[in-house]
Backbone as CSV, one residue per row, in Angstrom:
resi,resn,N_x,N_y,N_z,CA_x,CA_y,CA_z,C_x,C_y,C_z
1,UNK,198.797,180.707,157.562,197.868,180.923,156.469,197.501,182.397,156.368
2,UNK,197.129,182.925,157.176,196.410,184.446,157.361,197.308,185.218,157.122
3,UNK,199.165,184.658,157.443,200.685,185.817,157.226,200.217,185.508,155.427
4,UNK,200.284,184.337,154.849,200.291,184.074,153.155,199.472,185.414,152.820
5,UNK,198.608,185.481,153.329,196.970,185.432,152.730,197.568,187.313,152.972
6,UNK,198.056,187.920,153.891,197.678,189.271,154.483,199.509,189.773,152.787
7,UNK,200.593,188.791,153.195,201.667,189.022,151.903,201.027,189.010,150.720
8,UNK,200.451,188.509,150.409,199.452,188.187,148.986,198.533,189.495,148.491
9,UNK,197.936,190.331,149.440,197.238,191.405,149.605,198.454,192.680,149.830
10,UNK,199.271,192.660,150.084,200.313,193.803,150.001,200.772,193.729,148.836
11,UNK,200.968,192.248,148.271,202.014,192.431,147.093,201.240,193.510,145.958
12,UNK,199.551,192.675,145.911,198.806,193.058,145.247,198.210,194.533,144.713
13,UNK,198.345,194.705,146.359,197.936,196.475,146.455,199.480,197.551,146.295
14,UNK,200.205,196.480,146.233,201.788,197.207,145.480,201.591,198.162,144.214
15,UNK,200.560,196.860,143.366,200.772,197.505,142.219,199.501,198.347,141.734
16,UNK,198.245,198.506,142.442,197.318,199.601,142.825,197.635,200.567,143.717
17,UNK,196.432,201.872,143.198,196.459,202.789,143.903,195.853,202.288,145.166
18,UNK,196.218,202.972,146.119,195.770,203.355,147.452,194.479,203.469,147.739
19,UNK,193.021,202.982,147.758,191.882,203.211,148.273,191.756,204.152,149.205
20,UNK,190.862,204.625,148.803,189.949,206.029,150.255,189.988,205.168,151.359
21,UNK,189.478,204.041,151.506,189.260,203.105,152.778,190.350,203.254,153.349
22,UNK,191.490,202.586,152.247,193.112,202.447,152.993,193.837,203.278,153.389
23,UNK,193.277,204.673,153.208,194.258,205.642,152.987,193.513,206.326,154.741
24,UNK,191.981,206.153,154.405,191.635,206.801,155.593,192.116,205.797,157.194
25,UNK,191.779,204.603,156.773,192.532,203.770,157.760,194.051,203.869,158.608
26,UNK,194.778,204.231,157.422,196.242,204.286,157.573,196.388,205.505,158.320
27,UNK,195.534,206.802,158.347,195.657,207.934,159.051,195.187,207.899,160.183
28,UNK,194.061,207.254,160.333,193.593,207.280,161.387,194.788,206.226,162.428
29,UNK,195.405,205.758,162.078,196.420,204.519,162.526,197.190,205.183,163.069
30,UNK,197.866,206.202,162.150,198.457,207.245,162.480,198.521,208.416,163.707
31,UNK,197.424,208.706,163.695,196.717,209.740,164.473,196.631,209.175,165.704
32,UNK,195.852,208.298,166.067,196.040,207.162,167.254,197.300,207.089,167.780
33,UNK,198.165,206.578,166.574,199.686,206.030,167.914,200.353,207.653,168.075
34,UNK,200.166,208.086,167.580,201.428,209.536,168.247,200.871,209.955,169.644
35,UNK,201.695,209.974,169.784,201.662,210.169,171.652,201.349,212.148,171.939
36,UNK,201.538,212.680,171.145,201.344,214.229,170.814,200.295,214.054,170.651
37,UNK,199.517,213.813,169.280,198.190,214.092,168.690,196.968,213.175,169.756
38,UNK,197.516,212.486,170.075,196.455,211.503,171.166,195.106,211.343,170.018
39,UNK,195.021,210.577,168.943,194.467,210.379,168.252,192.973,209.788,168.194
40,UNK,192.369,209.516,169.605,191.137,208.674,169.744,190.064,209.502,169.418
41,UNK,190.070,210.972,169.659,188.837,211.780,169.554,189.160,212.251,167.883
42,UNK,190.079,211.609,166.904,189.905,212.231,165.669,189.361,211.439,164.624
43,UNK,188.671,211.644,163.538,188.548,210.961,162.325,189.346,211.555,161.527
44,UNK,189.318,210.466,160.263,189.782,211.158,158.923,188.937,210.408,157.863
45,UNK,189.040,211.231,156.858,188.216,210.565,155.757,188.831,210.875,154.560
46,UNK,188.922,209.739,153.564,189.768,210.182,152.460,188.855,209.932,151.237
47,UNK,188.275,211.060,150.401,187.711,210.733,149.150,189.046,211.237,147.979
48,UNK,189.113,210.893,146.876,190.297,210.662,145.740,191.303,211.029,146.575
49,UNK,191.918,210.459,147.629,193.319,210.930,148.182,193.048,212.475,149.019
50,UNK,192.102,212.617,149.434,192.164,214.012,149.692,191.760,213.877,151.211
51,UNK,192.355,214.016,151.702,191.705,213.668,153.327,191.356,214.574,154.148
52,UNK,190.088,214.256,155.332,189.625,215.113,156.275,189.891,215.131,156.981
53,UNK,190.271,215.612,158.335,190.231,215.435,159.401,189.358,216.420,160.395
54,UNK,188.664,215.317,161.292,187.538,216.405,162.165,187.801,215.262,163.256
55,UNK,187.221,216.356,164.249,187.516,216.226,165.896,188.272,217.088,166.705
56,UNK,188.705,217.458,167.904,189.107,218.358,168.806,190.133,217.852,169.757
57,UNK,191.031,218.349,169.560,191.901,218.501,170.171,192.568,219.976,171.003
58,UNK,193.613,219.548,172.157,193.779,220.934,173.021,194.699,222.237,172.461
59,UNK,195.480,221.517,171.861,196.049,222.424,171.325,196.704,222.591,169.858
60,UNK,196.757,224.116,169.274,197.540,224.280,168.255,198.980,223.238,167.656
61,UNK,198.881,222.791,168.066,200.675,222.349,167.768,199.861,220.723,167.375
62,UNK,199.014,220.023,168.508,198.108,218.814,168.038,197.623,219.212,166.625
63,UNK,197.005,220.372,166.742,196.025,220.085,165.024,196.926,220.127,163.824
64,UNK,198.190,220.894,164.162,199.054,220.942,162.885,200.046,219.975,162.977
65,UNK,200.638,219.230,163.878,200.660,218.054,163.853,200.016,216.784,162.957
66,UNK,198.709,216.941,163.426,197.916,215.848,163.015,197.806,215.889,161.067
67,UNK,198.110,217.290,160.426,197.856,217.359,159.401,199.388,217.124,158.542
68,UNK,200.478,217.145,159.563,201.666,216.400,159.109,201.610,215.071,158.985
69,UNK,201.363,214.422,159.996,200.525,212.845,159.679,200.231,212.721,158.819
70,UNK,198.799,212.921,158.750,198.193,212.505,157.787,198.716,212.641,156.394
71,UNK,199.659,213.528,156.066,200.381,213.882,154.779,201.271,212.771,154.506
72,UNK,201.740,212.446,155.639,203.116,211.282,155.669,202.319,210.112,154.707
73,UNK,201.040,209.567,154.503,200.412,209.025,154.543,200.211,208.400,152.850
74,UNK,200.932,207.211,152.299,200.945,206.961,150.909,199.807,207.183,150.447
75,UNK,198.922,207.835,149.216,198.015,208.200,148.635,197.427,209.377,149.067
76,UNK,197.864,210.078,149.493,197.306,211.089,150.549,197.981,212.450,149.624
77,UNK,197.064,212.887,148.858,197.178,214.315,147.519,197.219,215.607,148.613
78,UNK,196.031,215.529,149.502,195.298,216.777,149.967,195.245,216.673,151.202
79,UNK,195.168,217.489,152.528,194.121,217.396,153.586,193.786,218.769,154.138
80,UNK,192.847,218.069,154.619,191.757,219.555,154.977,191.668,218.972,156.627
81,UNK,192.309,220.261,157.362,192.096,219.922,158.528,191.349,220.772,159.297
82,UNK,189.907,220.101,159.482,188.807,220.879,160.240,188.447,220.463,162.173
83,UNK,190.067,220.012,162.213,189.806,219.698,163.695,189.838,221.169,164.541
84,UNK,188.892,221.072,165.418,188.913,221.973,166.262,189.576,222.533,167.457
85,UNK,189.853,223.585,168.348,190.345,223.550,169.562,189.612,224.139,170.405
86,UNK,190.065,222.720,171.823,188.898,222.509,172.474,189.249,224.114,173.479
87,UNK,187.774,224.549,174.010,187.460,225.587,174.077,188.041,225.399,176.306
88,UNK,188.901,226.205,176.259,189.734,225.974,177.341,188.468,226.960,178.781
89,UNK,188.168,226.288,179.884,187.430,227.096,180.890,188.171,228.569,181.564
90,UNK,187.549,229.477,182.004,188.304,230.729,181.951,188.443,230.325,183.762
91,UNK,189.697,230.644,184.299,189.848,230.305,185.453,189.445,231.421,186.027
92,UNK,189.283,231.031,187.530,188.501,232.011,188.620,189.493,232.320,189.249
């Protein structure tokens, strides 16, 4: 019932645009499984397709990474990536 019910809702949203909800969901989905970006400390937020991303990560190559993602991402016009890098301790 719930496989009908979840096909019924794809077919549907086939022929709509992409929601902010869905779009921010789908990135954040994103962001999570890559084994590079280690995605748990990030958000994203998508208003008209335009997405955010904030949170910190270690390095350069993660944040521009993460804004390839999120591009991959159906409905996804824009992103603005305001993730940070995390501020490394100066060794002794």
């Amino acid at each position: 019932m719930i496989a009908v019910l979840l096909v019924a809702g794809l077919c549907l949203a086939a022929d709509q645009k992409t929601s902010d909800d869905a779009i921010s969901d789908f990135v954040r989905l994103k962001l999570a499984s890559d084994p590079e970006v280690k995605g748990g400390a990030l958000d994203a937020v998508s208003k008209e397709g335009v997405v955010t991303l904030t949170g910190v990560v270690e390095t350069q190559h993660q944040k521009d990474k993460a804004t390839k993602l999120a591009k991959k991402v159906k409905g996804v016009k824009n992103v603005v990536n305001n993730i940070t890098l995390k501020e490394r301790s100066a060794a002794k």
